[in-house]
TORZATOR-864538 format. One record per residue (C-alpha): x, z, y; residue in three letters; residue number from 1. Coordinates in steps of 0.5 Angstrom, whole numbers, plus 500, padded with zeros to 3 digits. Layout:
N
<node <X; Z; Y>; "Ala"; NUM>
...
END
This chain:
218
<node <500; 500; 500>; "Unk"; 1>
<node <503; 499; 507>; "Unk"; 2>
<node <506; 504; 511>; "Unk"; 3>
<node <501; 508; 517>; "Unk"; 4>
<node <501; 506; 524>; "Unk"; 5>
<node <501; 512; 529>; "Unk"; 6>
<node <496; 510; 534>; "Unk"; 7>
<node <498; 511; 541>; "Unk"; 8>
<node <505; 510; 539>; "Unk"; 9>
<node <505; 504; 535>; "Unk"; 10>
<node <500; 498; 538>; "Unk"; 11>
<node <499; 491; 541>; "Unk"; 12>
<node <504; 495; 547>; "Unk"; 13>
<node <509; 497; 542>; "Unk"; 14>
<node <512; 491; 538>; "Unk"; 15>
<node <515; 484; 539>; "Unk"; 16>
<node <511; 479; 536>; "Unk"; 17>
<node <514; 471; 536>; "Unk"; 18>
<node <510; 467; 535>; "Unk"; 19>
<node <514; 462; 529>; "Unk"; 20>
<node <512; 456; 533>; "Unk"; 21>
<node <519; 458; 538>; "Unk"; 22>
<node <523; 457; 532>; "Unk"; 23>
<node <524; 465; 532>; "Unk"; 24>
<node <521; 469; 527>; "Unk"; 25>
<node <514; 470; 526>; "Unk"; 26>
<node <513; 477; 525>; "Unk"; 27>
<node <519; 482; 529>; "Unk"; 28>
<node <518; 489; 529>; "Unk"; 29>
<node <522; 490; 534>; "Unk"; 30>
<node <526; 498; 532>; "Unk"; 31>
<node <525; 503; 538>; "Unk"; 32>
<node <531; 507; 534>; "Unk"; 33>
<node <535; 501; 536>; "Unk"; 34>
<node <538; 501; 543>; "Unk"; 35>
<node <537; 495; 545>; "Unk"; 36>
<node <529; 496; 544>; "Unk"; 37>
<node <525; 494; 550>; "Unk"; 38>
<node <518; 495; 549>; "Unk"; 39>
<node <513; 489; 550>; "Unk"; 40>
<node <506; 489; 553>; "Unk"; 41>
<node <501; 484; 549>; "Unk"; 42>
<node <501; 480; 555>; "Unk"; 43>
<node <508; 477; 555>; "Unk"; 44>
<node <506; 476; 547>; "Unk"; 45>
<node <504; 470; 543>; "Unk"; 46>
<node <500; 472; 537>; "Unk"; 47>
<node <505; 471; 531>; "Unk"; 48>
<node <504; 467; 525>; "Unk"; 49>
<node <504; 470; 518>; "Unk"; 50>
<node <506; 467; 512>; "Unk"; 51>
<node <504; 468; 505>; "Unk"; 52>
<node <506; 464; 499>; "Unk"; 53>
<node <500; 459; 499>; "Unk"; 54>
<node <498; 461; 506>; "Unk"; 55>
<node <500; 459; 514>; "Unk"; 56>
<node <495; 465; 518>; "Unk"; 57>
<node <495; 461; 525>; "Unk"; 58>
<node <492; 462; 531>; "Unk"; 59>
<node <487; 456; 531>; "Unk"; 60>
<node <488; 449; 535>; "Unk"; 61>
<node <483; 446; 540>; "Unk"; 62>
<node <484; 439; 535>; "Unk"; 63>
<node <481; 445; 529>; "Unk"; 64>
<node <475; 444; 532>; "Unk"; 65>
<node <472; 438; 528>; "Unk"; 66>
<node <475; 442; 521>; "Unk"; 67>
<node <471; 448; 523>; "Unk"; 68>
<node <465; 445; 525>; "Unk"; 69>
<node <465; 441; 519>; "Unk"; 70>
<node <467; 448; 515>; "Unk"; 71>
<node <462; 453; 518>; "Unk"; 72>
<node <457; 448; 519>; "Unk"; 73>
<node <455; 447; 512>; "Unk"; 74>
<node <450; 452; 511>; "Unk"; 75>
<node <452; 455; 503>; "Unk"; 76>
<node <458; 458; 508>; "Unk"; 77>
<node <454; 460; 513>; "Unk"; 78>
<node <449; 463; 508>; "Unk"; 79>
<node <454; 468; 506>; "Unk"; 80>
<node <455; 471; 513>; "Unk"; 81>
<node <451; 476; 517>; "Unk"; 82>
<node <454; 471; 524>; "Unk"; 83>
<node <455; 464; 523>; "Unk"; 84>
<node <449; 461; 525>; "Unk"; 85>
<node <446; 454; 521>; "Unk"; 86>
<node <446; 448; 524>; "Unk"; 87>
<node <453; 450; 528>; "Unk"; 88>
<node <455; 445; 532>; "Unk"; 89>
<node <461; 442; 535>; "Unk"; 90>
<node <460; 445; 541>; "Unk"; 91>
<node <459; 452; 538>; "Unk"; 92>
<node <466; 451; 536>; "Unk"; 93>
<node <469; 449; 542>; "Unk"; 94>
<node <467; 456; 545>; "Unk"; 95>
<node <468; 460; 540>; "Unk"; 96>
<node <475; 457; 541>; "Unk"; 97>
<node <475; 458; 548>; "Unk"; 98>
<node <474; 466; 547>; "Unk"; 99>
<node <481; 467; 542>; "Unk"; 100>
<node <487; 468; 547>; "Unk"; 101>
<node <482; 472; 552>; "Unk"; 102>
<node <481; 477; 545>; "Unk"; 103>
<node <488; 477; 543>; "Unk"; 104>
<node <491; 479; 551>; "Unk"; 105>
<node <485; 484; 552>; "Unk"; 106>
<node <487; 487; 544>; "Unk"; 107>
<node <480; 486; 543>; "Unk"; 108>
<node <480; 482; 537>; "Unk"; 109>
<node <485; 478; 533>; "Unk"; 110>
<node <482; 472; 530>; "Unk"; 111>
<node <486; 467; 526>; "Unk"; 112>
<node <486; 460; 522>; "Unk"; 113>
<node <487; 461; 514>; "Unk"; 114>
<node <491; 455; 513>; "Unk"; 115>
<node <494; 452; 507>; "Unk"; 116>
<node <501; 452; 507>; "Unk"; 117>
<node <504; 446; 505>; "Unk"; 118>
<node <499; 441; 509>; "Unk"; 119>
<node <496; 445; 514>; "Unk"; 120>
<node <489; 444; 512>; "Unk"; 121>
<node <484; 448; 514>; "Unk"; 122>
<node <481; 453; 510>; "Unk"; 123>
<node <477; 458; 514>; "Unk"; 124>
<node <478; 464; 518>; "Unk"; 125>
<node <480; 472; 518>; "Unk"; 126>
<node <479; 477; 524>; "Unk"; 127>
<node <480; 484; 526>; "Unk"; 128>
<node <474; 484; 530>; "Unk"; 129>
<node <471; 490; 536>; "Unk"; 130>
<node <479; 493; 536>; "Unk"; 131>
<node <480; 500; 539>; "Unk"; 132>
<node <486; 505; 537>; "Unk"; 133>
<node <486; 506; 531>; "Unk"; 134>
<node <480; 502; 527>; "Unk"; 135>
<node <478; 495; 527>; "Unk"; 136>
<node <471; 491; 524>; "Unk"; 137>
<node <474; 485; 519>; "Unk"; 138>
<node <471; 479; 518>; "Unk"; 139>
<node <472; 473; 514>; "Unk"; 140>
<node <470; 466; 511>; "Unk"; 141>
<node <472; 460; 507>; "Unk"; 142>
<node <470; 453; 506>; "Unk"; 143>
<node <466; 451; 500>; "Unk"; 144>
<node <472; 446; 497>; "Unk"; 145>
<node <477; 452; 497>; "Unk"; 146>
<node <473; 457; 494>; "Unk"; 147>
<node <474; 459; 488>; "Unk"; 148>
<node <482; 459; 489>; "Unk"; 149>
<node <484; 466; 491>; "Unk"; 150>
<node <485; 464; 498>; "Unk"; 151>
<node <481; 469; 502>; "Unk"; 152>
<node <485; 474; 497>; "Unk"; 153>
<node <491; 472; 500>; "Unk"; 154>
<node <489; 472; 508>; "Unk"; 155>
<node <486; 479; 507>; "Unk"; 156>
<node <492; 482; 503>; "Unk"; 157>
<node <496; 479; 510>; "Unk"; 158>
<node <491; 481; 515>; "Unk"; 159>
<node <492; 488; 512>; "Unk"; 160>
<node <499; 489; 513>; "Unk"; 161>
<node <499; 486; 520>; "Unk"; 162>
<node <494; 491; 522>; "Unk"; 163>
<node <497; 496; 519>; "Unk"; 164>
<node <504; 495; 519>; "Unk"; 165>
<node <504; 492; 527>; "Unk"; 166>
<node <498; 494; 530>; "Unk"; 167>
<node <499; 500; 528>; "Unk"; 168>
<node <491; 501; 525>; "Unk"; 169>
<node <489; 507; 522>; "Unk"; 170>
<node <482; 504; 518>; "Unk"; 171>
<node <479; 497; 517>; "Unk"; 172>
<node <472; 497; 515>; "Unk"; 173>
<node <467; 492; 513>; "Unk"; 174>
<node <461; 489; 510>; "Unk"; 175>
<node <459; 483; 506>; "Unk"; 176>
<node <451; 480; 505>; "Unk"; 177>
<node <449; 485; 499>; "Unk"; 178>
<node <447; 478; 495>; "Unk"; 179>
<node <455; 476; 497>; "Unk"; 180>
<node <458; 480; 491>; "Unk"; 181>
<node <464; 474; 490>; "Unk"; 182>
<node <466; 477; 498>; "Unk"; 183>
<node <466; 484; 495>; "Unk"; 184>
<node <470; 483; 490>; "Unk"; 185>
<node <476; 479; 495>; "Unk"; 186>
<node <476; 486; 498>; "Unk"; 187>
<node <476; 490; 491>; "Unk"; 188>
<node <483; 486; 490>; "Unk"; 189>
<node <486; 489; 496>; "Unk"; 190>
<node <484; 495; 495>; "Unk"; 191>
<node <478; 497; 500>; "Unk"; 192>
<node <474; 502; 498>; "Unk"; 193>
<node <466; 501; 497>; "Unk"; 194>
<node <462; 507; 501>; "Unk"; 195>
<node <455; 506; 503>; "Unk"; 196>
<node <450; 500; 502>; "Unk"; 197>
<node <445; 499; 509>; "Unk"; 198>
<node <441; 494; 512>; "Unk"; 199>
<node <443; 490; 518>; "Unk"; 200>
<node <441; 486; 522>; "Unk"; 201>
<node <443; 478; 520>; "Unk"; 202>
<node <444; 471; 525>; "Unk"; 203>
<node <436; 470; 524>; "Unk"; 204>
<node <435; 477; 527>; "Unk"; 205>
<node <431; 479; 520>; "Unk"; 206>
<node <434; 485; 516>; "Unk"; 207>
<node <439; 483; 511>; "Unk"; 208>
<node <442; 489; 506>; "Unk"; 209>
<node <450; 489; 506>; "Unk"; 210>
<node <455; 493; 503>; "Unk"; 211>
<node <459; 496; 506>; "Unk"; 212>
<node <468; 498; 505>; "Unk"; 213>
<node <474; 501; 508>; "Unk"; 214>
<node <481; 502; 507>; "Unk"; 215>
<node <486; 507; 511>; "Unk"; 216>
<node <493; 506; 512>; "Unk"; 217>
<node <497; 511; 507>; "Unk"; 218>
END
């Protein structure tokens, strides 16, 4: 399991985070033991780009717009999800698009593009949602041609250790669609830990019963 942040004095304000696209490294925990240790606030900062074996997690592109409209417009993708309306339209994409470096510079909301490595394909998406010092919401989808491969598992594994190894988060939570167990169980695999089932409110409005998880940084 990955090793607790302590909030307050591990944060957004507290690492350097080069972004891979300078040629630099994509994820740089700069030690404050280190005497050329200068803190960074988020503002100087690009959101970095983590690796997995399969995976780029990137910060989306504008010219991603028609891939995520085609992804996230298909409904059996959006039918899994509490958020994405259906029809979800090139427009909506344009602006959920416009909000993300707004989200990472206030360290509100970290959103990234699930990318294959090898082609940069996009496959979905994975966030850290309603940030605050020590707690943050997840939240994650795949597209239908990619499910089934283990993918989001991966993204998840990643997005995990971020929060917790440079954020600096104490707790993620969670929720999935009660009738999304295949959702469930990409969190079961990293160890999140079911802890209640409640109804919510779902992208029509209408009361939806989700299954709700946590992990704590240990």
């Amino acid at each position: 399991m990955v090793s607790r942040g302590i909030c307050g004095q591990r944060g957004f304000s507290e690492f350097s985070l080069v972004n891979k696209l300078t040629g630099n490294s994509s994820m740089v925990a700069v030690n404050p033991a280190n005497p050329s240790y200068r803190p960074l606030c988020v503002e100087k900062m690009n959101q970095p780009i983590l690796k997995t074996n399969r995976l780029l997690l990137r910060p989306f592109q504008h010219n991603d717009k028609s891939a995520i409209q085609k992804l996230a417009g298909n409904k059996k993708v959006s039918d899994t999800t509490l958020t994405i309306p259906h029809p979800y339209t090139l427009n909506m994409a344009e602006e959920w698009l416009s909000t993300h470096e707004h989200d990472w510079l206030n360290k509100s909301r970290v959103t990234y593009a699930i990318a294959r490595k090898k082609d940069n394909e996009l496959l979905g998406s994975i966030s850290l949602v309603e940030i605050n010092c020590s707690i943050a919401k997840l939240g994650y989808w795949i597209g239908e041609p990619y499910w089934g491969n283990g993918y989001c598992t991966e993204a998840l594994n990643a997005i995990l250790t971020f929060a917790f190894n440079e954020i600096g988060l104490e707790k993620i939570v969670a929720e999935h669609l009660s009738s999304n167990p295949a959702s469930g169980r990409v969190m079961q695999k990293n160890e999140m830990q079911h802890i209640n089932s409640a109804e919510m409110l779902d992208r029509n409005k209408e009361l939806a019963k989700v299954e709700i998880y946590e992990i704590t940084a240990t």
